[in-house]
C-alpha positions in Angstrom: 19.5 -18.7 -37.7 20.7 -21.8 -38.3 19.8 -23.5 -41.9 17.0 -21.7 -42.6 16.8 -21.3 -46.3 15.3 -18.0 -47.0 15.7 -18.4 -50.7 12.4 -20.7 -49.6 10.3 -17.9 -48.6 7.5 -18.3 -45.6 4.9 -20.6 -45.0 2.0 -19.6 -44.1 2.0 -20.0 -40.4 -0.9 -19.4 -38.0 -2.1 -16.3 -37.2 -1.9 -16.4 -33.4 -0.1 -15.7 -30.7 0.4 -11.9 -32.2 4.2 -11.9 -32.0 7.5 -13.7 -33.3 7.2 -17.6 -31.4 10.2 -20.2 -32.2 8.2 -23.8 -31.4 11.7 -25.2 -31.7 11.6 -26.3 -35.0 11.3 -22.5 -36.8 9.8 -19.4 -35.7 6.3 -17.9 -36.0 5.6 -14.4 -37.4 1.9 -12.4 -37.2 1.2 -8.5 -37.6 -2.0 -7.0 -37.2 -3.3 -4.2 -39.4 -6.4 -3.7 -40.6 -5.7 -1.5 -43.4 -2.6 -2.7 -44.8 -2.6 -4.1 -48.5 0.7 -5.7 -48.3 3.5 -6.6 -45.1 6.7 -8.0 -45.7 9.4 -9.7 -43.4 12.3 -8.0 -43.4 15.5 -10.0 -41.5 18.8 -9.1 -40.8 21.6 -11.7 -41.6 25.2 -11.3 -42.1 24.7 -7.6 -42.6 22.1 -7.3 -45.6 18.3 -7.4 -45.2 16.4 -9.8 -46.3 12.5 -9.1 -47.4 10.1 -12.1 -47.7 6.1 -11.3 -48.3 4.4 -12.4 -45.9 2.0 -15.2 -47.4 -1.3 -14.8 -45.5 -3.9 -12.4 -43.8 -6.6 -13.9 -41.5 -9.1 -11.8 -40.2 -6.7 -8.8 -40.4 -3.5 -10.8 -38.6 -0.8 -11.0 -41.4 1.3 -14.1 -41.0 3.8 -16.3 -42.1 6.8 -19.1 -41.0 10.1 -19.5 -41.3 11.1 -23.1 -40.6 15.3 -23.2 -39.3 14.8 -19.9 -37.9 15.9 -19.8 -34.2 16.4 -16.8 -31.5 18.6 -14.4 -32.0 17.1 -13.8 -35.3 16.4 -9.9 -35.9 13.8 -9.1 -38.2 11.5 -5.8 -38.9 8.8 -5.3 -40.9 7.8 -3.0 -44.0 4.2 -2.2 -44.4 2.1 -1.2 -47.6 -1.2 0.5 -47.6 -3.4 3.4 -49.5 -2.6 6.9 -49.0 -5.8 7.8 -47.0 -6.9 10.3 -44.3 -5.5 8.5 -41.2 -3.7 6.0 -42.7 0.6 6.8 -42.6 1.9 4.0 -44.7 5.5 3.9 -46.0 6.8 1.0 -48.0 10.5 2.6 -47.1 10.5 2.2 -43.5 11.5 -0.4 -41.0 8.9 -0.8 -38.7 9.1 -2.2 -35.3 6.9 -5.3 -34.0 4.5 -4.1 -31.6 5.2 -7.4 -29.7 8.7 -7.7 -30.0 10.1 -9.2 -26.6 14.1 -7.8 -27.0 15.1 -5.0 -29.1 18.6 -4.4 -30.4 20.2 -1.2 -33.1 20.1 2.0 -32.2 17.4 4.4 -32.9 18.1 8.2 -34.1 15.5 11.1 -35.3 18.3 11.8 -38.3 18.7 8.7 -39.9 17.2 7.3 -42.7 13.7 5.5 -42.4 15.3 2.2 -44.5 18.7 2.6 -42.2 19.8 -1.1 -41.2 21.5 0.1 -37.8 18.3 1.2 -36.6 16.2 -0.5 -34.2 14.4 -4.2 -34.8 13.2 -6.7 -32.6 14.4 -10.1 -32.0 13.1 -13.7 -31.7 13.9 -15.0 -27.9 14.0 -18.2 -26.1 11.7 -17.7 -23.2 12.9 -20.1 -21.4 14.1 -19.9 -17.9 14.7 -21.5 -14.8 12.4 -19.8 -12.2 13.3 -22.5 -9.1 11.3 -22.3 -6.4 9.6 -18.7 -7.3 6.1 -17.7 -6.1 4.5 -14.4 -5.3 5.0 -13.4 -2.0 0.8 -12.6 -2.5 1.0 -9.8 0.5 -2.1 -8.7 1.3 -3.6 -5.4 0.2 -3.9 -4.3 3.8 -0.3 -5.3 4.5 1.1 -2.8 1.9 3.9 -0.8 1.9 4.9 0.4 -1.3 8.2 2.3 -2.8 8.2 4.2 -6.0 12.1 3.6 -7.2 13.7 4.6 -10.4 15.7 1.4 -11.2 19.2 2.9 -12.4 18.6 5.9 -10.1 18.3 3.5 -6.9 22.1 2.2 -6.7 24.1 4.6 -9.3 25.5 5.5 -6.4 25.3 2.8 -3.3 28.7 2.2 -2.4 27.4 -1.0 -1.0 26.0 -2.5 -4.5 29.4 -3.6 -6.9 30.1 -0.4 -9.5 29.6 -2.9 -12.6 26.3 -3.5 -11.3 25.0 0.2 -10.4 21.7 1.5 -12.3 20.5 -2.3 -13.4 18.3 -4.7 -12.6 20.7 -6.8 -10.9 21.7 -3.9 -8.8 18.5 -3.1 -7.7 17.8 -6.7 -6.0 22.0 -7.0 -4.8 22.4 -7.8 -1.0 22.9 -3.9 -0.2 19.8 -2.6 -1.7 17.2 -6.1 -0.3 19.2 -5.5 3.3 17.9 -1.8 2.8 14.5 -2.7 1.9 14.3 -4.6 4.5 15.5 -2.4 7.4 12.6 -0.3 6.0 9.9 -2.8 6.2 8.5 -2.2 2.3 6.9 -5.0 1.0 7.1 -3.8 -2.9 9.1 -1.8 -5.1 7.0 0.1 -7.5 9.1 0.9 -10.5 9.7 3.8 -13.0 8.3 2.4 -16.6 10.9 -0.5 -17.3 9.6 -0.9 -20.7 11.5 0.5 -23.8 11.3 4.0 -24.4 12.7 6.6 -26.5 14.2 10.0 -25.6 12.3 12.7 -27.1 13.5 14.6 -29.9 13.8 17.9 -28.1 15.6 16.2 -25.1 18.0 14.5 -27.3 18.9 17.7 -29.2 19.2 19.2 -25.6 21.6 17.1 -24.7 19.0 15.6 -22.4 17.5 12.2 -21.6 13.3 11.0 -20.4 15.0 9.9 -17.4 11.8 8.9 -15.8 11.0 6.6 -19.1 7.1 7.8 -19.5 7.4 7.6 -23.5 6.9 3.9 -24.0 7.9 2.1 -27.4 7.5 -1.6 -26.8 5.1 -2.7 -24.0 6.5 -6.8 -23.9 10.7 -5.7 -24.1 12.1 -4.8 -20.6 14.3 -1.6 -21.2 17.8 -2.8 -21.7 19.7 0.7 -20.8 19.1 -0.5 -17.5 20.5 -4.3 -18.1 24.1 -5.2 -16.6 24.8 -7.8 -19.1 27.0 -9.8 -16.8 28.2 -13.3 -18.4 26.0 -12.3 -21.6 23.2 -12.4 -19.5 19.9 -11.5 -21.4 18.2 -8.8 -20.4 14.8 -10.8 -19.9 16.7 -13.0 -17.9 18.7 -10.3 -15.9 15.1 -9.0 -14.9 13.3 -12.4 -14.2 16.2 -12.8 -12.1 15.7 -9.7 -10.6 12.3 -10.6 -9.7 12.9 -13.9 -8.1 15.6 -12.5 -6.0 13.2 -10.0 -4.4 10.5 -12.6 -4.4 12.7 -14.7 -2.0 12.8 -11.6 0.0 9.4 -11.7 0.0 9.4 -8.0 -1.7 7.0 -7.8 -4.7 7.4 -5.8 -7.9 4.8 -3.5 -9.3 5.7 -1.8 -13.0 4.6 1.6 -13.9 3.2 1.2 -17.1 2.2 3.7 -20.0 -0.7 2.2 -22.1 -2.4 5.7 -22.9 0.0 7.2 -25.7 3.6 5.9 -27.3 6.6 7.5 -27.9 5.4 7.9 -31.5 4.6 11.6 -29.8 2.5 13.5 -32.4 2.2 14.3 -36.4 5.2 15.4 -36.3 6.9 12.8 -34.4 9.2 9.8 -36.0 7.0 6.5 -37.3 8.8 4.0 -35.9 5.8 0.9 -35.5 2.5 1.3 -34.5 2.1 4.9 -37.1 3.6 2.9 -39.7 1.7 -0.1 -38.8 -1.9 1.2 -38.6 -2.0 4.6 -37.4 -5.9 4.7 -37.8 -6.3 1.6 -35.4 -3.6 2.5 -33.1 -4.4 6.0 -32.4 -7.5 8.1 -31.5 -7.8 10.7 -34.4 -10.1 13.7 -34.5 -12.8 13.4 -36.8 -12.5 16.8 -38.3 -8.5 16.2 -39.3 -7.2 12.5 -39.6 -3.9 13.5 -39.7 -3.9 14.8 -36.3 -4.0 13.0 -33.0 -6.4 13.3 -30.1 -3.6 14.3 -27.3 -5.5 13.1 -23.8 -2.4 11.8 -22.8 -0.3 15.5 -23.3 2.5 13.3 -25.0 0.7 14.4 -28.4 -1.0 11.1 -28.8 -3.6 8.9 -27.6 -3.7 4.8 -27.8 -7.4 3.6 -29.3 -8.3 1.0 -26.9 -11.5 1.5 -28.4 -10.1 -0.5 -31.3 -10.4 -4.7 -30.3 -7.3 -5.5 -31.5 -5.4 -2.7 -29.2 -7.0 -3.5 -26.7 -5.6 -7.3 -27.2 -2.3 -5.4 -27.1 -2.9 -4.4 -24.1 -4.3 -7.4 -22.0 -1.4 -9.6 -23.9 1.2 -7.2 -23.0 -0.2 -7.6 -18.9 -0.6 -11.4 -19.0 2.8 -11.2 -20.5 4.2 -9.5 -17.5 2.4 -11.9 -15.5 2.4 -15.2 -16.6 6.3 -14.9 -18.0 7.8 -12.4 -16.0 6.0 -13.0 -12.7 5.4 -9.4 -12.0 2.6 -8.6 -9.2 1.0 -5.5 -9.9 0.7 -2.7 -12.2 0.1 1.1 -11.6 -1.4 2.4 -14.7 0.3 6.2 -16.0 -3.1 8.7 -16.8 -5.2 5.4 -16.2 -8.5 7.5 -17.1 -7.4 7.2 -20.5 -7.5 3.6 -20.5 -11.3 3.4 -20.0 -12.7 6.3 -22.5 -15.1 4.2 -25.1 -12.9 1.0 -24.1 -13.8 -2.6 -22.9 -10.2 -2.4 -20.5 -11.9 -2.5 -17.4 -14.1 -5.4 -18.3 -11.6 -7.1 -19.6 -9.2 -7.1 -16.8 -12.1 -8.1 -14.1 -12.5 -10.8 -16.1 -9.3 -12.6 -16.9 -8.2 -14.9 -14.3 -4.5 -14.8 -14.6 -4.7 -10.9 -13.9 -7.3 -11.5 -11.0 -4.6 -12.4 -8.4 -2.5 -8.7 -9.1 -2.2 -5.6 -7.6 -3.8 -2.8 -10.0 -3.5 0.5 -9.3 -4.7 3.6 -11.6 -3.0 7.0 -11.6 -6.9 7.7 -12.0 -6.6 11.3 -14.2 -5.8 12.6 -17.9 -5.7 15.5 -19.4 -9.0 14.8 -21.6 -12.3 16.1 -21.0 -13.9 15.0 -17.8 -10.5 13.7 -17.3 -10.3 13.7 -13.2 -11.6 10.0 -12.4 -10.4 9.7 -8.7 -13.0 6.9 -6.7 -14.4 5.8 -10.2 -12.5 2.9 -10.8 -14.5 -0.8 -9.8 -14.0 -2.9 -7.0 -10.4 -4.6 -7.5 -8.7 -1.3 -8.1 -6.4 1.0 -5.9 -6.1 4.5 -6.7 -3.5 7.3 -6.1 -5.3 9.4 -3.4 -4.0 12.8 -4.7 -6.4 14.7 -2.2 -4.6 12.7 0.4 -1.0 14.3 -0.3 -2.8 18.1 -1.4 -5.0 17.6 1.9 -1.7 16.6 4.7 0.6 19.1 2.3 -1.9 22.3 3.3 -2.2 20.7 6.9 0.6 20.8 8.1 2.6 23.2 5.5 -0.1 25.9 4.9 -2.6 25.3 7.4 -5.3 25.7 5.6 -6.9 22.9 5.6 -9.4 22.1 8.8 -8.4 19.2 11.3 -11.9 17.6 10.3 -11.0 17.3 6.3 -7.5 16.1 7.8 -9.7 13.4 9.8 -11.4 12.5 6.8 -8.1 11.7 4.8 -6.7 9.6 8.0 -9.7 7.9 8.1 -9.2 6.5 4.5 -11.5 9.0 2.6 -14.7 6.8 2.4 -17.1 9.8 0.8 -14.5 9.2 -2.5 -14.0 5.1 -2.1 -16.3 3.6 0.0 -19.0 2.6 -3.2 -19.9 -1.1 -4.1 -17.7 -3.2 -1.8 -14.6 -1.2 -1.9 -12.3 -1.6 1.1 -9.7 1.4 2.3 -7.4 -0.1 0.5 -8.6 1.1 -2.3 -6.2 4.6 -1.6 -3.0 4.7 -2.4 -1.5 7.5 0.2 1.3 9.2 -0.6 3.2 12.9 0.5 5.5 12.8 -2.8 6.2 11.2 -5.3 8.5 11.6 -9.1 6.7 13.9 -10.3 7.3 16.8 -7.7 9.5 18.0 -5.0 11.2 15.2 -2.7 10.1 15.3 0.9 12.9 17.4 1.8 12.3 20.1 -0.7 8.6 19.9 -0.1 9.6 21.2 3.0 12.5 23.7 1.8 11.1 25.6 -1.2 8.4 27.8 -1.8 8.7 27.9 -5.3 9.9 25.4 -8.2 13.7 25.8 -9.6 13.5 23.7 -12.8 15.7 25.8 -15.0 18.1 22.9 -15.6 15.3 21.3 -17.6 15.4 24.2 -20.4 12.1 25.6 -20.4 12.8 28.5 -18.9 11.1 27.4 -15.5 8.2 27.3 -16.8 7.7 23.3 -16.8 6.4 21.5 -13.8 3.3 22.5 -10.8 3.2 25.9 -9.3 0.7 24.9 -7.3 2.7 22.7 -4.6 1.6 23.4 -1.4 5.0 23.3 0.1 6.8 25.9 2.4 10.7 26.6 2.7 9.9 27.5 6.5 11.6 30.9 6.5 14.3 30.4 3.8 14.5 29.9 0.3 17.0 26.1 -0.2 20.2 25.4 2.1 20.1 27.1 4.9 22.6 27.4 8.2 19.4 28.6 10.4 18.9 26.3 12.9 15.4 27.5 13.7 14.6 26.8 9.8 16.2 23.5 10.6 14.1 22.6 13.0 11.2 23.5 11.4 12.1 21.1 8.8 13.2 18.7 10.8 9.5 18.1 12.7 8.0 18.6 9.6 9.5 16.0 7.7 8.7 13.4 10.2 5.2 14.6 11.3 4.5 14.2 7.8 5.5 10.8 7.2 3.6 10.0 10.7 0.8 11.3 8.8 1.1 9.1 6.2 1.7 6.0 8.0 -1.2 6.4 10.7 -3.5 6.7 7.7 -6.2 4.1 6.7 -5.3 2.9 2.9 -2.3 1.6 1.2 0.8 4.1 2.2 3.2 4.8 -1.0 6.7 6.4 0.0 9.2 7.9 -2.5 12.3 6.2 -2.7 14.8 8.6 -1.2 12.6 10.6 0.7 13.5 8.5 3.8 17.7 9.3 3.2 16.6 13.1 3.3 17.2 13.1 -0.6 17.0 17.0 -2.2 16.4 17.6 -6.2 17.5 21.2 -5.3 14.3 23.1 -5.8 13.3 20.9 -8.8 9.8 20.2 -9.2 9.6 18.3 -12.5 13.3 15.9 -12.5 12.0 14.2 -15.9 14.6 14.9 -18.0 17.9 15.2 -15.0 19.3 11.7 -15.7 22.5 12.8 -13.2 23.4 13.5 -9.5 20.2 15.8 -9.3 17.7 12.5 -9.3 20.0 9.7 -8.2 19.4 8.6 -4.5 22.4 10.3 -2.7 23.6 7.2 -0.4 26.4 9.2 0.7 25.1 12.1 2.7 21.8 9.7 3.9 20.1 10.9 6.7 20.7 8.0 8.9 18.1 9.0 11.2 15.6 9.9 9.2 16.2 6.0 7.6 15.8 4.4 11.0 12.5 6.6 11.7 11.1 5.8 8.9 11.7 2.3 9.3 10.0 2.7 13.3 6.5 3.9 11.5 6.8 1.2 9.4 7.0 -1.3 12.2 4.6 0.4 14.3 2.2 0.1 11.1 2.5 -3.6 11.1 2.4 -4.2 14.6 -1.0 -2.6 15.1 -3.6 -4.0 13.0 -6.3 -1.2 13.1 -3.4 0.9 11.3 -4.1 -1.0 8.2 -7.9 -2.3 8.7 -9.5 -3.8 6.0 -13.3 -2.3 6.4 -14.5 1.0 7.3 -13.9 2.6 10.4 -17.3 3.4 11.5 -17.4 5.2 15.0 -19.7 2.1 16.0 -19.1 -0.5 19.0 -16.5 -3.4 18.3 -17.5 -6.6 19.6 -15.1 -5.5 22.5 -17.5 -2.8 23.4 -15.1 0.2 22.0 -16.5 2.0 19.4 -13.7 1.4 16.6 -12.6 5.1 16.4 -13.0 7.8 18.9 -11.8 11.7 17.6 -10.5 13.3 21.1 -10.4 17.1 21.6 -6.7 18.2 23.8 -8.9 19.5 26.6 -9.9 16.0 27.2 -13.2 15.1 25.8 -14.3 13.9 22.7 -15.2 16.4 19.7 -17.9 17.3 19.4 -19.6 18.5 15.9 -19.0 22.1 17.3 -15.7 21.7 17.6 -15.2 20.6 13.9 -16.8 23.6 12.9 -14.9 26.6 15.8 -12.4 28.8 14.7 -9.2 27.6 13.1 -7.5 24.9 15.7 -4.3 22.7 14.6 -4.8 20.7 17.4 -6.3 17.1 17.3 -6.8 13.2 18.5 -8.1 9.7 17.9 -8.2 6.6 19.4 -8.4 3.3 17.5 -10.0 0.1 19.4 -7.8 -3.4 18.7 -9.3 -5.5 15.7 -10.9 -8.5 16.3 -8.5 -10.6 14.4 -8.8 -13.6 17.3 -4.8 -12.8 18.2 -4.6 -10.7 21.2 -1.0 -10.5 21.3 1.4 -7.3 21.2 -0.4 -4.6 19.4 -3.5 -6.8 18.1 -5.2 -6.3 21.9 -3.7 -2.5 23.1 -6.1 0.8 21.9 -3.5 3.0 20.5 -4.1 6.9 20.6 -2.5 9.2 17.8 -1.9 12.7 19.0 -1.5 15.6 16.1 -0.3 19.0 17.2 0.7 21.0 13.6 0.6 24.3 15.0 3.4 26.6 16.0 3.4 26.6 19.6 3.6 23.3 22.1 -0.1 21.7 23.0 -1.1 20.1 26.2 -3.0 17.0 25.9 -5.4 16.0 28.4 -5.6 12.0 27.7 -8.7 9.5 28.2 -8.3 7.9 31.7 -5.6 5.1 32.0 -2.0 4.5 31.7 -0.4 5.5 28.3 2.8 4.2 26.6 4.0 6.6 24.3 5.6 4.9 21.3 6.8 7.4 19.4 7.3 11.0 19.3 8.3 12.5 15.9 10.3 16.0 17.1 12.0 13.8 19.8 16.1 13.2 19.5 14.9 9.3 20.7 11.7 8.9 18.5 10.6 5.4 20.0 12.1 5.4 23.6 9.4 4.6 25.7 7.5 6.1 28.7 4.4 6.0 30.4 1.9 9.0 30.4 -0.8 9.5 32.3 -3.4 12.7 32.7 -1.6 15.0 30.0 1.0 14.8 26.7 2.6 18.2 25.7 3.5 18.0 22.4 5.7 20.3 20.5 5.3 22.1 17.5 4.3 20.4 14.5 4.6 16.5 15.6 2.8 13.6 16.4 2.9 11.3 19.2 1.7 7.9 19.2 0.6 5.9 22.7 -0.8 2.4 23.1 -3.1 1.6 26.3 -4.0 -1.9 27.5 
């Protein structure tokens, strides 16, 4: 702290930024709460606590400063208020800043609310050398994102150095960018890197929130996952993460968790924003204050209603954005975001957050809480009748080959409203919070018994099927099955109009063993399994990915129509196998499993490789081998998904058989 004299108490500061700032010369302190009667400043030196009032309120923002103070300084707050309905006040405890940037102590449900080793935030230096660093700004329509746990995506790479395994660093070493880009990704989308706690019930399990969905502080990265090489920071071990996938021109999207806090509910631990303000912080039900409105199913609910949360919020993404040169979002139960709130309003209008990708997880568990296509213009959204839709396709098939078309077509009756483009779906098959791709494709049923609750945690209703056996299995007609299956559906999702999301592991052939819900399996069970990768499955996935980006009207950024290009094709053509185009007959005829399309070249003005050839995608889910009769020309097929040689290619002409449950994808012209 230098020679700060605390024996001089505060000054009174300024009441903005919200947050502890050092200008250089001291640092800065300001706490909102509107109901509080008194805060004080509590700072940790040479092992004793040190409490200073602070001096001033201004319109609700208690503030004060501390000249001499520098980073590094540790400090929490106590809070004093009336014993009212809503209102949780405790002079006794130590109280976290809500915009504490670095966090240090330990936290634990059994120790004392005044106990010194418990958590408190610190004052940083935010500088940092960011070079030559700029967002690689892909595209929307250029997308390929991948969901990745950070400490689950190199835990156990041989390739990535053991001290760094499960860290930032780690995540952006040579091994795992040279892997990203074999793949052809162009973002990592992140499990919540924010702090979070462990829920009590986990932790007297013996059990860890491995995924991290119970948020704490929404500005401090998380620093369990923070190598701490040469006393590195852990702000600076992420920016540098950051850069170094920036120069690989891979962007990074954070999950975040705005709708409830790790706070949980009444009879959860106060560890900030309860002790802070509960009544502003939280929704409460009007009949019983001392409750929480639960939307979120984590037992609380954030008030974004409430100005001054919602400032919390917006300053937590400009944060992300402005310091820590993130490019996206994708918002956790983002529905609850907009109930009674300005949030949407206020993100469409701030500039700084105008050039990121947002994307809403667009459901709660609230009333009326299924928002999917409601979100404005600027939005993506997970397209969860996309994966339900190409699940019963190809798993169950239930679903029709005309409500299939609809999906592949980038389902405009649920995002084609007021200037929305197809990118507005995010596509996925799986993702954390189900089975893998392998076990989507292995288990009828959820095994989730290692999580404690008796198997009775996690979806029942997962439209999977173990074709013919239960797990493992030696049966190399199950095997098969599998086998096509796997890759037909990961053809699916990468002929598909809108933004495709894979699961990071899916494409190594990565098994959870039956579990459905992996929240709480911080161990062997959720890490990616580098060892036993399927090293086929990795190279086919990375082939649809480069067919994706080679052929432009894979990813098109406006509606497929069924109307004539300025070539003269009509932009999309749905072929029947006999040979002929469907007709609206044959949508509606008895159950067939059996279908085609045809997608005219964009008009981009570049009529090289794929940007000038029609391509044809052939779908055959049934269980027998189909016959394809083919429009007139000569065909190259690209790929076929059950073939040993995926991408060797041949010419076709007149007919295509192909087997059971694949795809085939041709190119003409």
């Amino acid at each position: 702290m230098g020679n700060v004299n605390l024996n001089a108490g505060l000054q009174a500061g300024r009441p903005w930024p919200l947050g502890a700032h050092w200008d250089g010369s001291g640092v800065n302190f300001t706490l909102f709460s509107a109901n509080a009667e008194r805060v004080e400043l509590c700072i940790f030196a040479g092992g004793t606590l040190h409490t200073l009032p602070l001096p001033k309120c201004t319109d609700q923002v208690w503030h004060g400063y501390l000249p001499g103070a520098t980073p590094g300084l540790c400090y929490a707050y106590r809070v004093h208020g009336p014993d009212l309905a809503g209102n949780r006040f405790d002079p006794h405890r130590l109280l976290l800043d809500p915009y504490a940037r670095e966090l240090s102590g330990t936290f634990s449900y059994t120790a004392s609310p005044s106990s010194l080793s418990g958590l408190r935030a610190c004052v940083v230096d935010e500088a940092f050398d960011w070079g030559q660093d700029a967002p690689p700004a892909i595209p929307w329509a250029d997308s390929i994102l991948y969901e990745v746990h950070v400490k689950g995506a190199t835990w156990q790479h041989p390739g990535v150095p053991e001290a760094l395994r499960g860290t930032y660093t780690g995540l952006a070493s040579p091994a795992m960018i040279a892997h990203f880009k074999q793949l052809g990704i162009t973002a990592v989308n992140l499990l919540p890197v924010h702090y979070f706690l462990d829920e009590e019930r986990l932790v007297n399990s013996g059990l860890t929130n491995y995924w991290g969905y119970n948020t704490l502080a929404f500005f401090a990265p998380e620093p369990r996952y923070a190598a701490r090489i040469g006393a590195q920071s852990v702000i600076a071990e992420f920016r540098s993460m950051v850069r170094s996938l920036h120069a690989a021109g891979i962007e990074v999207i954070l999950d975040v968790v705005f709708n409830h806090s790790a706070e949980t509910d009444e009879s959860g631990p106060t560890v900030s924003f309860r002790g802070i303000d509960n009544a502003s912080y939280y929704r409460l039900p009007a009949n019983d204050r001392n409750l929480y409105e639960n939307f979120s199913g984590c037992g609380n609910t954030l008030n974004l209603a409430n100005p001054r949360v919602l400032q919390l919020v917006m300053d937590a993404l400009r944060y992300w954005v402005g310091e820590m040169h993130v490019d996206g979002f994708r918002f956790d139960l983002a529905a609850t975001l907009t109930r009674d709130s300005g949030f949407l309003a206020a993100v469409r209008q701030d500039p700084l957050l105008a050039s990121v990708k947002m994307i809403a997880e667009p459901w709660d568990m609230g009333p009326d809480g299924y928002h999917l296509g409601r979100f404005p213009p600027g939005w993506s959204e997970w397209n969860d009748r996309f994966r339900d839709l190409a699940r019963s396709f190809w798993l169950s098939g239930e679903a029709e080959p005309s409500a299939m078309a609809q999906r592949l077509a980038g389902s405009s009756e649920i995002f084609r409203h007021s200037g929305r483009t197809p990118q507005a779906g995010i596509n996925f098959i799986t993702a954390h919070d189900g089975f893998t791709l392998r076990d989507l494709v292995s288990y009828q049923y959820k095994h989730n018994e290692l999580n404690g609750e008796n198997n009775h945690d996690g979806h029942d209703h997962n439209l999977s099927w173990n074709c013919g056996d239960e797990g493992e299995s030696n049966d190399p007609v199950v095997l098969q099955r599998r086998h096509h299956l796997q890759r037909a559906l990961l053809t699916t999702l990468f002929v598909a109009q809108g933004v495709p999301m894979l699961q990071g592991g899916d494409e190594l052939g990565r098994t959870q063993s039956g579990n459905n819900n992996a929240y709480c399996q911080d161990n062997a069970l959720t890490w990616l399994d580098w060892q036993h990768a399927d090293a086929d499955l990795i190279e086919f996935t990375a082939g649809l990915i480069s067919l994706r980006l080679r052929f432009p009207q894979l990813r098109r950024s406006t509606w497929l129509t069924g109307a004539s290009t300025t070539q003269g094709q009509r932009d999309i053509v749905w072929w029947h196998p006999s040979g002929r185009e469907m007709s609206s007959n044959d949508w509606h005829s008895p159950h067939r499993g059996a279908l085609a399309f045809f997608l005219a070249p964009e008009n981009t003005g570049d009529t090289t490789d794929g940007n000038a050839q029609t391509l044809l995608v052939l779908i055959n889910r049934d269980a027998d081998a189909q016959t394809f009769h083919l429009p007139p020309g000569s065909w190259q097929q690209l790929c076929d998904s059950s073939s040993n040689a995926p991408f060797a290619l041949s010419l076709r002409q007149a007919t295509s058989t192909l087997a059971a449950r694949s795809v085939q994808l041709m190119a003409q012209g």
